[in-house]
Every structure is written in structure tokens, then in C-alpha cells.
ZAMARGU-4260 file (C-alpha; in steps of 0.2 Angstrom, whole numbers, plus 5000, padded with zeros to 4 digits):
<rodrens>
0) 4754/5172/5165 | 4751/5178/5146 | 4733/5174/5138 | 4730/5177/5118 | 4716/5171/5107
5) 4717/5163/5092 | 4706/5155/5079 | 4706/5140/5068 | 4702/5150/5054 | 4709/5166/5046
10) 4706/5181/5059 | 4695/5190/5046 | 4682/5179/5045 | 4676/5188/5061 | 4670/5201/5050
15) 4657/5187/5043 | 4652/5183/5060 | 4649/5203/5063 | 4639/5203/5047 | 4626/5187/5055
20) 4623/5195/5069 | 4621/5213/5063 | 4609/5205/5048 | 4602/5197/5060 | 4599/5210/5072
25) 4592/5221/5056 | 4579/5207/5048 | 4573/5202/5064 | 4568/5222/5073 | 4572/5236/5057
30) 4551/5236/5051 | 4546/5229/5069 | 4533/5241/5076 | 4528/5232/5091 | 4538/5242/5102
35) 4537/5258/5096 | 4527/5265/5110 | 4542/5259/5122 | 4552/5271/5113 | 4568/5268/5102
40) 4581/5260/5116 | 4570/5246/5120 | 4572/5242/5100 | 4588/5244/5100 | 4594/5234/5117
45) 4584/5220/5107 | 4592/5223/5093 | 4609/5222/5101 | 4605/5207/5112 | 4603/5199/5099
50) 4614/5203/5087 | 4628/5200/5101 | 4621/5183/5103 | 4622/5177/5084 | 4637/5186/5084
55) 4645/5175/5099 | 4637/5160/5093 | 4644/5161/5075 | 4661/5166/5081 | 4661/5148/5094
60) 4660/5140/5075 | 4679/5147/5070 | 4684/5136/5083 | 4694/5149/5095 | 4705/5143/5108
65) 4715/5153/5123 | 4735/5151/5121 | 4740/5153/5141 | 4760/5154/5143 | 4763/5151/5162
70) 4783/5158/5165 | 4792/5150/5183 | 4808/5155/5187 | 4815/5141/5198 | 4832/5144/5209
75) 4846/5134/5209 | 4848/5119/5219 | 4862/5116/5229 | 4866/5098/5234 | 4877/5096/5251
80) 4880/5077/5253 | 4886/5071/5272 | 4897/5058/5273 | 4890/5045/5288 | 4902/5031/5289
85) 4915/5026/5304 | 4928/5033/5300 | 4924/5051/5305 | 4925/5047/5324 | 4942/5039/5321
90) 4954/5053/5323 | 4942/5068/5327 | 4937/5072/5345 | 4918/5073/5347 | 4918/5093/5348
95) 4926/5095/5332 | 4913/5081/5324 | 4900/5092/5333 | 4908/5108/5326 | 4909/5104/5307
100) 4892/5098/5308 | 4883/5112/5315 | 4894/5124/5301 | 4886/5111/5286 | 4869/5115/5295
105) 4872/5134/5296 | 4876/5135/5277 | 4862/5126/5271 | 4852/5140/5284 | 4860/5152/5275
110) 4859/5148/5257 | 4842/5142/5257 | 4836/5161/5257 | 4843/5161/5237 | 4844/5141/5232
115) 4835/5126/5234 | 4846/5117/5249 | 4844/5097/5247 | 4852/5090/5262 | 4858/5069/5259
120) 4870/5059/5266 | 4881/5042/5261 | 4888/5029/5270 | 4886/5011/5262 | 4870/5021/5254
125) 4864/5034/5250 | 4852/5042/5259 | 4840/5055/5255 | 4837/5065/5271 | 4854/5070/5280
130) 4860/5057/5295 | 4873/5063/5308 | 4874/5046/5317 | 4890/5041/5308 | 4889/5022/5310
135) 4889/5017/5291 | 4899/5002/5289 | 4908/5009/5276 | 4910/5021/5264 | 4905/5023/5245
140) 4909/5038/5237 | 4905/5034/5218 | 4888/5027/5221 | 4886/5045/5231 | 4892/5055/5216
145) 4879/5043/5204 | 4864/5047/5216 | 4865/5065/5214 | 4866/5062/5193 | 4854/5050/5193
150) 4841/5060/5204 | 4846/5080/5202 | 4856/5081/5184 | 4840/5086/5175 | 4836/5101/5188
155) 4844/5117/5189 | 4858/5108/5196 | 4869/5123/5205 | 4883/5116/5214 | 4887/5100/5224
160) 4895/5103/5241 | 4903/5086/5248 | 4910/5083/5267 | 4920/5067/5267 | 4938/5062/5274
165) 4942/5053/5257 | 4941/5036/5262 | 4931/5026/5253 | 4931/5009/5256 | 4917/5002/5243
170) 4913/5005/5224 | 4925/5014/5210 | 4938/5027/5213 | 4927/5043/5214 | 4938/5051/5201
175) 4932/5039/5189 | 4914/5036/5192 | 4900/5037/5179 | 4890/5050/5188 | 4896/5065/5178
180) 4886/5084/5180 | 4888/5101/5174 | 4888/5109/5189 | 4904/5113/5202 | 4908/5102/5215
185) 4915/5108/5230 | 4924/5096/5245 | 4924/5100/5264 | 4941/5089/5268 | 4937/5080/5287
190) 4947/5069/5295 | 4965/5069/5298 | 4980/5064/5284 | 4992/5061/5300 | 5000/5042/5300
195) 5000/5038/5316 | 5006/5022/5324 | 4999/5007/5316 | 5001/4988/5311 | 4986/4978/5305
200) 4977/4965/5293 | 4975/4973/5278 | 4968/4960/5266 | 4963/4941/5269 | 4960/4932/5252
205) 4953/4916/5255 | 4938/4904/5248 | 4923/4905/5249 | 4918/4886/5246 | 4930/4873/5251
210) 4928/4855/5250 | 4927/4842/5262 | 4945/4833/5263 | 4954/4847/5251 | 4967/4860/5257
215) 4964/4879/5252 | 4975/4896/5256 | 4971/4909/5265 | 4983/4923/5262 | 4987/4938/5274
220) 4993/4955/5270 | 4999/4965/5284 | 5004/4983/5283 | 5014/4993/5297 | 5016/5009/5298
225) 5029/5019/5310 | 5034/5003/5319 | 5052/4999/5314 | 5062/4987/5323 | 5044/4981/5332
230) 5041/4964/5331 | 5024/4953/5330 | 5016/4937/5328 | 5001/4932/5316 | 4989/4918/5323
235) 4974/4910/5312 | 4962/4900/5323 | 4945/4890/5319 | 4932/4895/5332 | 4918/4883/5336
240) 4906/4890/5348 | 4916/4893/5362 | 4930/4885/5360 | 4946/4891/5351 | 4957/4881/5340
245) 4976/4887/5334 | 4977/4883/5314 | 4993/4892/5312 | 5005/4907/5318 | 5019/4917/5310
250) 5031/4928/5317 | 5034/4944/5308 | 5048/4959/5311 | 5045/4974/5305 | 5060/4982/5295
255) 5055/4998/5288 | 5044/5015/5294 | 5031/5010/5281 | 5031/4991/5280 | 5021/4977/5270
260) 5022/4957/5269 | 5010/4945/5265 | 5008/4927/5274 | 4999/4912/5265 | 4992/4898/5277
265) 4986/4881/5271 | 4971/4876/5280 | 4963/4857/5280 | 4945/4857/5276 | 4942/4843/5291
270) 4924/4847/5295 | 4908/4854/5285 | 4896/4867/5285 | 4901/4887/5289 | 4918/4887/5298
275) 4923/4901/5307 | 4941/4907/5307 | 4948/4922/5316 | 4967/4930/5313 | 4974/4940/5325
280) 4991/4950/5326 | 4999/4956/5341 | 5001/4976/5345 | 5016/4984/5345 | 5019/4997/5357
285) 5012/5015/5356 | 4999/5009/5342 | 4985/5021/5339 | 4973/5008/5334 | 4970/4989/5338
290) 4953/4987/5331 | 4961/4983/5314 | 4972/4969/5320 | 4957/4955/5322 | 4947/4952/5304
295) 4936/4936/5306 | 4931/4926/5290 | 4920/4912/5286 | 4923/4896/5274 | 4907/4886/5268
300) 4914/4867/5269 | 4903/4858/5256 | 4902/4836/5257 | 4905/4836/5236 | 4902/4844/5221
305) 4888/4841/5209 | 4894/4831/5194 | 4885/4837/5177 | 4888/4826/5161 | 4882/4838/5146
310) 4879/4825/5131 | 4876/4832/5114 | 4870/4826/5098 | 4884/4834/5089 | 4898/4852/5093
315) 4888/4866/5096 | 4893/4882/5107 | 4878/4880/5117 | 4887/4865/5126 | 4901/4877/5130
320) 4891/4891/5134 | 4883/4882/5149 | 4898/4874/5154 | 4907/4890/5157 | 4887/4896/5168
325) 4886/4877/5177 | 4906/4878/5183 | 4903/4897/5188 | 4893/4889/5204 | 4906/4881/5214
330) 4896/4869/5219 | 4895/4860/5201 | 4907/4852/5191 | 4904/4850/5170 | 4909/4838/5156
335) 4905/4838/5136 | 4902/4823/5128 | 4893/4817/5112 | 4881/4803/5110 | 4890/4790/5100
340) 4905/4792/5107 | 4903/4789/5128 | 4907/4773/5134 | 4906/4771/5155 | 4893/4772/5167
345) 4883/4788/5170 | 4878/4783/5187 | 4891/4793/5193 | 4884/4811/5187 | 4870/4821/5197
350) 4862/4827/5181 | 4862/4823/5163 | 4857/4838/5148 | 4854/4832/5135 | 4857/4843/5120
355) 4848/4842/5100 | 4844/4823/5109 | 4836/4810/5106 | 4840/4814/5087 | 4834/4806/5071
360) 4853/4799/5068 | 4856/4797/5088 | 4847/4782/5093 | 4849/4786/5114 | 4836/4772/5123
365) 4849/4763/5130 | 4858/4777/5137 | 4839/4784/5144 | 4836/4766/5149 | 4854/4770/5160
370) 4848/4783/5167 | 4832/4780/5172 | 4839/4765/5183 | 4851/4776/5191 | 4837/4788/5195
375) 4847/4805/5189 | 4837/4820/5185 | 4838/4825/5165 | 4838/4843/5157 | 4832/4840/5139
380) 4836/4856/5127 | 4824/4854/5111 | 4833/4861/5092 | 4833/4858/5077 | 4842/4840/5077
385) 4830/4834/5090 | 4821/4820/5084 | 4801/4825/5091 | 4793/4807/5092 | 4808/4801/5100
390) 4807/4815/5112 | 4789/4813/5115 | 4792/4797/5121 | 4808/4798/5132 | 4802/4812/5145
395) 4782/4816/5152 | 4787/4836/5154 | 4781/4842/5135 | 4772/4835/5120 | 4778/4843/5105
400) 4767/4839/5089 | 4776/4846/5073 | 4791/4847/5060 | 4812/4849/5066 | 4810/4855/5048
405) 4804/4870/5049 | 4808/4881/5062 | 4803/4896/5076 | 4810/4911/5083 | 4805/4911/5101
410) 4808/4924/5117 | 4803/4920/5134 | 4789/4926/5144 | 4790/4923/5161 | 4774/4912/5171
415) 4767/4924/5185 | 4759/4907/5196 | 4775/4898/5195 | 4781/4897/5215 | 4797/4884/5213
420) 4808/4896/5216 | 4810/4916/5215 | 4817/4923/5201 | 4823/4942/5203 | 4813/4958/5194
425) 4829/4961/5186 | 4829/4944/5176 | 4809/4947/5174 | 4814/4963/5165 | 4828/4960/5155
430) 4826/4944/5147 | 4811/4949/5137 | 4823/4960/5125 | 4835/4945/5124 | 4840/4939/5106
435) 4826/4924/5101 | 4832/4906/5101 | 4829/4894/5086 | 4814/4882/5091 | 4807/4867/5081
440) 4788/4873/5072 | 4774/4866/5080 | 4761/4863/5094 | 4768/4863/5111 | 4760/4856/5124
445) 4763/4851/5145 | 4759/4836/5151 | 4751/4830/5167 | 4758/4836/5181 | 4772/4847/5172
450) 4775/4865/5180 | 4778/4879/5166 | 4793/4892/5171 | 4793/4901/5155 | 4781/4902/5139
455) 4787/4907/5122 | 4783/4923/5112 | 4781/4921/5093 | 4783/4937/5084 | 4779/4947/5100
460) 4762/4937/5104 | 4762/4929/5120 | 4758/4910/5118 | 4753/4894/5132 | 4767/4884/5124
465) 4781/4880/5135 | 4797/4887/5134 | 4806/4879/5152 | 4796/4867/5161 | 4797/4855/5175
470) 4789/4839/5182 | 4794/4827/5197 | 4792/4808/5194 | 4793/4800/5211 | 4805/4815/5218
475) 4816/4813/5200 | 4814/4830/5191 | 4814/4830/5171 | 4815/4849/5163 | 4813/4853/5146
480) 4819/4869/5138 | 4815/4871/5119 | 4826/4881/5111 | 4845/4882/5103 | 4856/4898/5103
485) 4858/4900/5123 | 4876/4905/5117 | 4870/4921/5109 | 4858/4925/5127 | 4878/4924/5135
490) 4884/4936/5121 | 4869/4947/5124 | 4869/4948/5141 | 4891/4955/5142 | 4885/4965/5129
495) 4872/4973/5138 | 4878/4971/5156 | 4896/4967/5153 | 4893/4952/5162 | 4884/4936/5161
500) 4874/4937/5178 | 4855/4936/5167 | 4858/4920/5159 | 4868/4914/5174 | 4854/4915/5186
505) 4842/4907/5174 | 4851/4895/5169 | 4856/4891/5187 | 4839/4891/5197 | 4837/4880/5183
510) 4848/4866/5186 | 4847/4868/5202 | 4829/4863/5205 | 4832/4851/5192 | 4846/4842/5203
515) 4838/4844/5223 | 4829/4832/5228 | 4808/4833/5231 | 4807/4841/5250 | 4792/4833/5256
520) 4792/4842/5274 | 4775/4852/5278 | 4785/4866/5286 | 4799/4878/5281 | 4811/4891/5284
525) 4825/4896/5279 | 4838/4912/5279 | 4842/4920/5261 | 4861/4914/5262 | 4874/4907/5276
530) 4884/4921/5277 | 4881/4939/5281 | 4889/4956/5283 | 4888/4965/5297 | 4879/4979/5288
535) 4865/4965/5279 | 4849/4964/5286 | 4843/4946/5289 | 4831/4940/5277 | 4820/4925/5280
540) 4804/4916/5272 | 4794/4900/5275 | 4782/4889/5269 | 4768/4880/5276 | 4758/4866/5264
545) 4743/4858/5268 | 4738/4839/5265 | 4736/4843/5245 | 4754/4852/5245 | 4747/4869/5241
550) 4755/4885/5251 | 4743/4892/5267 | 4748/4905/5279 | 4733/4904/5291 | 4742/4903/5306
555) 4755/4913/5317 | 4775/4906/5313 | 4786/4912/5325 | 4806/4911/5324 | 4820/4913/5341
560) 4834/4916/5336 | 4850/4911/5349 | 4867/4916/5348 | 4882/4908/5354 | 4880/4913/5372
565) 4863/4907/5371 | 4853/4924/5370 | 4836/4924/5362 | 4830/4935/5349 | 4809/4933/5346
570) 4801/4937/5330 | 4784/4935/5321 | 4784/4931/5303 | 4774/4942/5292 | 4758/4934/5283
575) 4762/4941/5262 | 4751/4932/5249 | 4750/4912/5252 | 4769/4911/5262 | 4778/4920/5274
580) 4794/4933/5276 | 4803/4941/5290 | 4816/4954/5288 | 4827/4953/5305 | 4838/4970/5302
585) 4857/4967/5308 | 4865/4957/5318 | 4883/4959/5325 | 4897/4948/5321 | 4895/4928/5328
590) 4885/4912/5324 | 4869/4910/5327 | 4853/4898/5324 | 4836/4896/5325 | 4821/4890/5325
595) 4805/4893/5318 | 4789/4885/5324 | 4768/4884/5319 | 4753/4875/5325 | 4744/4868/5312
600) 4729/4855/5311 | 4734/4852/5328 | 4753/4847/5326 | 4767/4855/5331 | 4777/4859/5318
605) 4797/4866/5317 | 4812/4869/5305 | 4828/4874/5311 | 4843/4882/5304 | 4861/4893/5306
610) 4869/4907/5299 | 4886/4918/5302 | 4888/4937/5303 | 4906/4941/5299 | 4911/4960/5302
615) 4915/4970/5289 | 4927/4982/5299 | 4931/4992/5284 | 4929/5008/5292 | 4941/5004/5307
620) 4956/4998/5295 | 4960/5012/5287 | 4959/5031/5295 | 4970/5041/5286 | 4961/5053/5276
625) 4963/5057/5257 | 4964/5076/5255 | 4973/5074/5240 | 4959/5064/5232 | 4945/5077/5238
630) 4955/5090/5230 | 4957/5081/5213 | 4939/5076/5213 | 4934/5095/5216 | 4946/5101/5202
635) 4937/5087/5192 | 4920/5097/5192 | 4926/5115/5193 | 4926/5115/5211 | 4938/5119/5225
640) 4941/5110/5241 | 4941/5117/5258 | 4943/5115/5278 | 4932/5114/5291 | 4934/5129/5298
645) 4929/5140/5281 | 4915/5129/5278 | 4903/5145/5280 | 4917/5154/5266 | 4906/5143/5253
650) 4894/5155/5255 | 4901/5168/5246 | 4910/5158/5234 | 4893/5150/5227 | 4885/5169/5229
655) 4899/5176/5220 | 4898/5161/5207 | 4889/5168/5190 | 4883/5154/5182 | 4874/5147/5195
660) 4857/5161/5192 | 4840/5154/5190 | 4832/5147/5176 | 4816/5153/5168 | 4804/5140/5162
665) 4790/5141/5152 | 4776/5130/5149 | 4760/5131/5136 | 4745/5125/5137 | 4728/5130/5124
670) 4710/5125/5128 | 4697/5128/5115 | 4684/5142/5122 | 4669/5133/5118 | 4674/5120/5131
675) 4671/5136/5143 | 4656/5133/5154 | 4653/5155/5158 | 4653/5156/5138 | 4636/5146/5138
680) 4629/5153/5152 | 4634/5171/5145 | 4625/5167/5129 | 4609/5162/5137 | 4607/5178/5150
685) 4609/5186/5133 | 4594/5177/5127 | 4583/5177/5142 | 4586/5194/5144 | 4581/5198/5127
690) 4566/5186/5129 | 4561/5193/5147 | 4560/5210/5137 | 4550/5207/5125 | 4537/5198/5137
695) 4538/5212/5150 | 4534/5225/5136 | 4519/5214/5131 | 4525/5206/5114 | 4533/5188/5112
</rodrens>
């Protein structure tokens, strides 16, 4: 640590603050003979305290201030990522896992003595202590490489030493992934490149949604390897609790040492909800592994789609724009058409959006006389053709006092009370920054019972006029969103994202509690989705309302959840804010439902439900290793790629390895010196000294 003074002013002016004290000192005890019969010293210790003090108190007013450079050297850290995943135990025995591991372990002992060691492992994530379970579900090796970027590229960053067998099974091709760093990457190679004896289910492409009545595909591809002149036979059945239902089968001969073929079923949807469907292929003799020849899938059977008629007052790309984000959801389907110009009944459709309507030259009452007898939710979307006494009068969701005229630029800031439905902290985040929409000037008001989703910024000042709101007329929803130009949020979005996922979730949450129906039950719960992975943790959340409708978690919810052999599984749901959540970690592949159950005001009240766990498997299909990748990934970064057993050679390579030293930083900081508390107190022992003096000698 290095200390140096400096002043404010030019250094010489010390010399003036010399001459005050001295002057001082001079004037104040030179003709003084009151001490003279103490003798000269006692003049001149006066003399000098208080010249000392002048001269200290003179000098604080050139402003001086301590410079301090603090220097830290801080050693290279070495990151050694673990690979946790399945696939390790495939072809290894468990004294060779237990070998490699302990060698991983005795390196980072021995080069923590030099380098910082940080220990993480990967598997489907990434995690930041090291884990020698090896029971990740699968394997992503990019996401890995963009961890140790994201969290250590800014350090001294020395070397990156990964132990993987290559497969990776989720994410981008390593090679190619965006996580780039200076520093030399090394590869420990596990696992075993031998083929061995195989045939097995490769790929199953298939829907997810079907519709009730409709036929969809499901295509096969099946790999062999080693098992020429073998023979097989590929089965697809539906499973329903118990009991097991052939769909299809196919026979197969295998011709060739390494073989592929692909088989394409057509499958009736006869029935709805989650259907289960399991292929299976026979062995073949002398197979190495048979997990990989059962993959289990599931299809969601829906009654119908959603019709949407989008009606606008003239072309605009805002009609195709959320055509393209309505018909992304399976579940809906989308048709333009301009006011004018339709002839037909509209009974037919789930939901109307209107667009730039009612308008001054578009006369729409007897289409919103239609469409109020028929009882269909309406999404009204307010520009700059919109005619804004007409509007006022066909919908009770927002008053808008002003001219179509003149116009607004308007961004979206997001309602922290609203509780319809969650929107994601991503959305939150992003769609502040997105380009503004054109709005009509004016007052904006909601009405009655309206629920605001999203307010409008003007000019970066957050306003209480609505941008997206909602209200419910005897269980008919009507929504309004002011603003034209959601075509340019769609550009934005790829532009940013390079995708449209922002303004699709917007604008589906949208539309969707636009088009449900009003759920008037007291009590719910419900899972976040139908269908789960075996390496997803089950999420669920319920509501309880009161009399008045308004959210209360006072008492205890408790769920069971049963699976197909009629096990239970008994949870409590957590109490946060007014609802409640439940996060019910992994289940293994099957069907299952549940209950949930609450006392409340004396009732007894339930809600019930089912989802599906389908098994991921990915780690048990493929167990040949990838050396040739890890190699080509290590030459990538600088890096070499070695075996198990010269794991500990590392050592000297990353000892022997010049550009991984230490780095020297430096830090400044300067505080002033009359903010120093012992400079005070200095000056006034000066002071009562020289006071306590002069009374002790008899003079004041």
C-alpha cells in the first residue's frame, strides 16, 4: 500500500502557511515577559505550540488529501467442469467412474496451492458446486461453455479443464456456441467410442395437439447398429390406465452393419384429452442395450379449435401481424376480413377484433348488434381511423374523450395489481424498450368495472390512461387496446430476440382471457401444463375467493396426488401473498391426478385435475462417445484433449503453461485529511497543552 499527499493548491503555498504560524508565533511571545523568570524553553515550547498549531490549521485550508494505491495480485483461476449426466454409467464399470473422479478431485488438490480451483458440474444445468451423482437427464454442453463466460470471462480466467464423454444431447453443437474466452480449454475424453450391439428408436416426430376426429402422423426412425441379417418388429400402442391397446406394427429387416429407416403411422384421434402412446421394438440377439428400444410420447386431443374473425376497417399489416401470433397457438384458427365487405353470420366465430373500428366512414351497429346476440367476446384495437364517439358507445371497457386527428406515441407500462393472469419477468422487462404505437390524442379513461393490464407512457411519463384493459358483462369479456403499429412490436421483437416470443405471449394471454369463459368456482388448482418431462419439476398454484370474489389464503390447501397404480403422494400448499403455489419436484414417467382440497367458511371445497410425465430417455439412446468432438472443441480454445488415466499430467501442462501467471491490480482511492478525526484532536492537545502551560506558570 503506497500513501502520498497532495494539495489542492500549488505545493508552495506551504511556505505561506509556515510564514502564519511563524508570525504568529513571533507577534504573539517575541516582547512577552511574563515568562521570563521560567526561563527561555518555556517561551519557546509556547512559542512552537503555537506556531505548529496556526501552521496545521492554515495548511487544512489548502485542502490536502491522502492518495492511497492498494496493489493485489490475484492468481489465476482455473475452472474444471464435471459432466453429471446418464450416460457416464453406460459403458464404464463403477471402479473406473470412481477412479476418474477421484484423479479430477486430486488435481484440483494440487493445483489449488498456485490457482484459484472452481469446481462446477453440467448435466441439463449447470451447477455451480461439483455433483458426482450422475443422474442428469441429459446433457448440454453449450449451455456449460456459456456459464463459464457469462460468470468467470471477466476474471483472471486461466484455463477451463472439462471431463465429458462428448454426448450432448440438448442445446448447440459446442463447437459453435456463443460462450467464447481467452483462456485454453482442456477436455478429459470419458466414456467409451466402441459401437457395440444396438438397434433402437432414434426419433419419434409427432403432434403435439391433435384434434378430435382428425388423423396425424407419427413417424419413427430407427437406427441399428452391428445387427445385419437380424430381424424386428415395431409396435405403437395407446395406453389407458392399465390397459394396452395395439395402434399399429411394422416389421423391419435389417440389411446393413450400420442401418437406418424411418416408419410413418397414421393414428385416429378417437378420443380427448392427453393420450398416451408407447413404441416399442423387439431386440435382437446379443444387444448391448434395450432401454433405448421403448420411447413413450403423449398427444393432447383438443374437442375444436378456436375460430377468430379479424374485421378491419381498411388493409393494414397489423391484421396480418396477429394473424401469423393468433394461428402460432394451435388451439386457434384466423380469418381477415374488412367491414363493408362481409356478408354471413358471425355466430360461428369465438372471438371478434375489431381493428381502426367503428370508424367515421364504417358504420358497424348492425354487425355489433350481431354480435352482441350471439354473445362473442370482442377485442377492440383503437388508431387513428377509429371513430371515438362511436367507440365510446359500442363497448363499456374505456372512455376516450378527444380527436383521431391528432395523434400519441405511446409505450406500455405494465399494472403491478392486475391478478388475471401472470405475465412472465421477461415480458415485464422487455416490452418497456419496445418501439411506441400510434394512439389517438386525448383523455383515456376506464370504466366501471374495467380491469387495466397495461397503462401508456407518454414521452417516458408514466400515465393512469389505459393501454390494454378488460371487463366481463355477464361472463362476456370485451378488451380494448389503443394503439396501431403492433406490426413494428413483431419486427422489433425478431430483431432483438430473433424471434417473436414477446409479443406473442402478450398478445396471446390476451385473447385468451378474452375468449374463456368467466370461472365462477370459489376453489382452484391447477398444474402449470399437461405434460411434463421427466427432468421438470411439478408446478402448481391455486385460488381461493371469498363471497366478494377477492383472493384469501387463510386456510391450509392440501393436494394427493395418485398414480396409476393408485399410490398417493400428499402435499401442503405454500401460503405466498393472497394465493397459493406448490412446487412438487419430479416425477417419473406415467399419468397421474389429483386432487386438492380446503375447508373454508365451513364447506368442503375441491378441484381436481391430470397430468402426464413422459421420459426423456436421452441419455440411454445414444452411448457412444464423441472423442473427436472433445478434441476439436479443445483445439478450438488452445487446448489439448486427454485420457483418464493422464488426468493428473494436466498439472504440469497448466504449471509449464506461460501465459497463465497472475495479474496485478491496482486500486486508488483519496480522502481529504481534514475528514481525519486524529488531525483535530492533534490540533487541540497542541492547544490545551499550550493553554495548560501558561496557567501552570501563573499567566493566562
Amino acid at each position: 500500500m503506497i500513501n502520498t499527499i497532495s494539495f489542492s493548491y500549488p505545493w508552495w503555498f506551504i511556505f505561506f502557511c509556515f510564514l502564519l504560524g511563524s508570525g504568529y508565533a513571533v507577534l504573539m511571545y517575541h516582547k512577552d515577559g511574563r515568562f521570563v523568570e521560567s526561563g527561555n524553553w518555556l517561551i519557546r515550547l509556547l512559542a512552537f505550540l503555537r506556531g505548529f498549531s496556526v501552521f496545521i490549521i492554515s495548511l487544512l485550508l489548502l485542502s490536502p488529501f491522502i492518495k492511497t494505491i492498494k496493489e493485489d495480485i490475484k492468481p489465476p483461476l482455473i475452472v474444471i467442469a464435471s459432466d453429471n449426466s446418464e450416460s457416464l454409467k453406460g459403458k464404464q464399470s463403477p471402479g473406473e467412474i470412481l477412479s476418474w473422479q477421484k484423479d479430477i478431485n486430486a488435481l484440483a488438490g494440487e493445483l489449488t496451492g498456485k490457482y484459484e480451483v472452481r469446481q462446477i458440474s453440467f448435466g441439463s444445468q449447470v451447477y455451480p458446486e461439483k455433483n458426482d451423482t450422475l443422474n442428469d437427464k441429459s446433457t448440454n454442453i453449450s449451455n456449460a461453455i456459456k456459464y463459464i463466460k457469462d460468470n468467470f470471462g471477466d476474471q483472471n480466467l486461466g484455463a477451463v479443464i472439462v471431463s465429458t464423454d462428448g454426448i450432448y444431447n440438448e442445446g448447440s453443437n459446442p463447437l459453435y456456441s456463443e460462450g467464447m474466452f481467452k483462456a485454453p480449454l482442456y477436455t478429459i475424453a470419458l466414456g467409451d467410442t466402441t459401437q457395440k450391439k444396438d438397434i433402437l428408436i432414434q426419433n419419434v416426430l409427432h403432434n403435439k395437439i391433435a384434434y378430435l376426429g382428425d388423423k396425424f402422423p407419427v413417424q419413427v426412425d430407427i437406427s441399428s447398429f452391428n445387427g445385419e441379417g437380424s430381424s424386428t418388429k415395431l409396435t405403437l400402442e395407446v395406453i389407458k390406465g392399465n390397459q394396452v391397446t395395439k395402434v399399429g406394427e411394422e416389421n423391419i429387416s435389417i440389411a446393413s452393419k450400420s442401418f437406418y429407416t424411418s416408419k410413418t403411422f397414421l393414428v385416429d384421434a378417437s378420443q380427448t384429452g392427453v393420450v398416451r402412446y408407447r413404441l416399442r421394438i423387439s431386440g435382437i440377439a446379443g444387444e448391448f442395450n434395450t432401454v433405448n428400444n421403448t420411447k413413450e410420447f403423449f398427444v393432447e386431443v383438443l374437442d375444436a379449435r378456436q375460430k377468430v374473425l379479424l374485421i378491419g376497417n381498411a388493409p393494414h399489416p397489423d391484421l396480418s401481424a396477429l394473424k401469423s401470433i393468433i394461428t402460432s397457438n394451435k388451439n386457434y384458427e384466423a380469418e381477415i376480413a374488412f367491414a363493408g365487405e362481409m356478408s354471413g353470420d358471425v355466430s360461428r366465430y369465438n372471438l371478434i377484433i375489431l381493428h381502426n373500428l367503428p370508424s367515421e366512414s364504417k358504420d358497424i351497429s348492425g354487425l355489433m348488434s350481431q354480435i352482441n346476440r350471439s354473445n362473442i367476446p370482442v377485442i377492440f384495437i383503437v388508431g387513428m381511423q377509429t371513430s371515438l364517439a362511436r367507440f365510446n358507445q359500442s363497448q363499456n371497457v374505456v372512455s376516450i374523450n378527444g380527436n383521431a386527428k391528432n395523434n400519441e406515441d405511446i409505450q406500455a407500462e405494465f399494472n403491478a395489481s392486475f391478478s388475471l393472469f401472470t405475465t412472465s419477468d421477461y415480458l415485464k422487462s422487455k416490452i418497456k424498450i419496445f418501439p411506441p404505437l400510434i394512439a389517438p390524442f386525448g383523455e383515456y379513461k376506464s370504466q366501471g368495472t374495467a380491469t387495466v393490464y397495461l397503462y401508456q407512457t407518454i414521452k417516458k411519463i408514466k400515465t393512469n390512461y389505459p393501454m390494454v384493459a378488460f371487463n366481463d358483462q355477464n361472463g362476456i369479456k370485451t378488451a380494448v387496446l389503443i394503439g396501431e403499429g403492433l406490426w413494428k412490436w413483431r419486427l422489433f421483437d425478431y430483431l432483438q430476440n430473433k424471434n417473436y416470443d414477446i409479443v406473442t405471449e402478450l398478445v396471446n394471454k390476451i385473447v385468451l382471457l378474452t375468449t374463456v369463459k368467466t370461472d365462477k368456482r370459489k376453489f382452484r388448482a391447477n398444474t402449470s401444463k399437461n405434460i411434463y418431462k421427466d427432468n421438470e419439476q411439478i408446478m402448481f398454484d391455486a385460488q381461493l375467493y371469498n363471497d366478494s370474489y377477492e383472493m384469501v389464503n387463510d386456510p391450509d390447501v392440501r393436494l394427493v396426488i395418485k398414480d396409476e397404480s393408485g399410490k398417493e403422494y400428499k402435499y401442503n400448499f405454500n401460503k405466498t401473498q393472497n394465493y397459493y403455489t406448490l412446487n412438487a419436484d419430479l416425477f417419473p414417467n406415467g399419468s397421474y391426478s389429483y386432487t386438492a382440497s380446503v375447508v373454508y367458511n365451513g364447506k368442503d371445497l375441491t378441484a381436481s385435475g391430470r397430468f402426464n410425465v413422459e421420459s426423456l430417455q436421452l441419455e440411454q439412446y445414444d452411448l457412444t462417445a464423441r472423442h473427436g468432438l472433445l478434441r476439436s472443441l479443445a483445439e478450438k480454445y488452445g487446448g489439448t484433449m486427454v485420457y483418464p488415466d493422464k488426468i493428473l499430467s494436466l498439472k504440469d501442462v497448466l504449471l509449464n503453461n506461460e501465459n497463465i501467471k497472475p495479474v496485478l491490480y491496482e486500486s486508488k482511492t483519496t480522502k481529504s485529511i481534514i475528514s481525519l478525526k486524529w488531525i483535530f484532536f492533534f490540533i487541540l492537545f497542541l492547544l490545551t497543552l499550550e493553554w495548560f502551560l501558561r496557567r501552570y506558570f501563573g499567566n493566562y
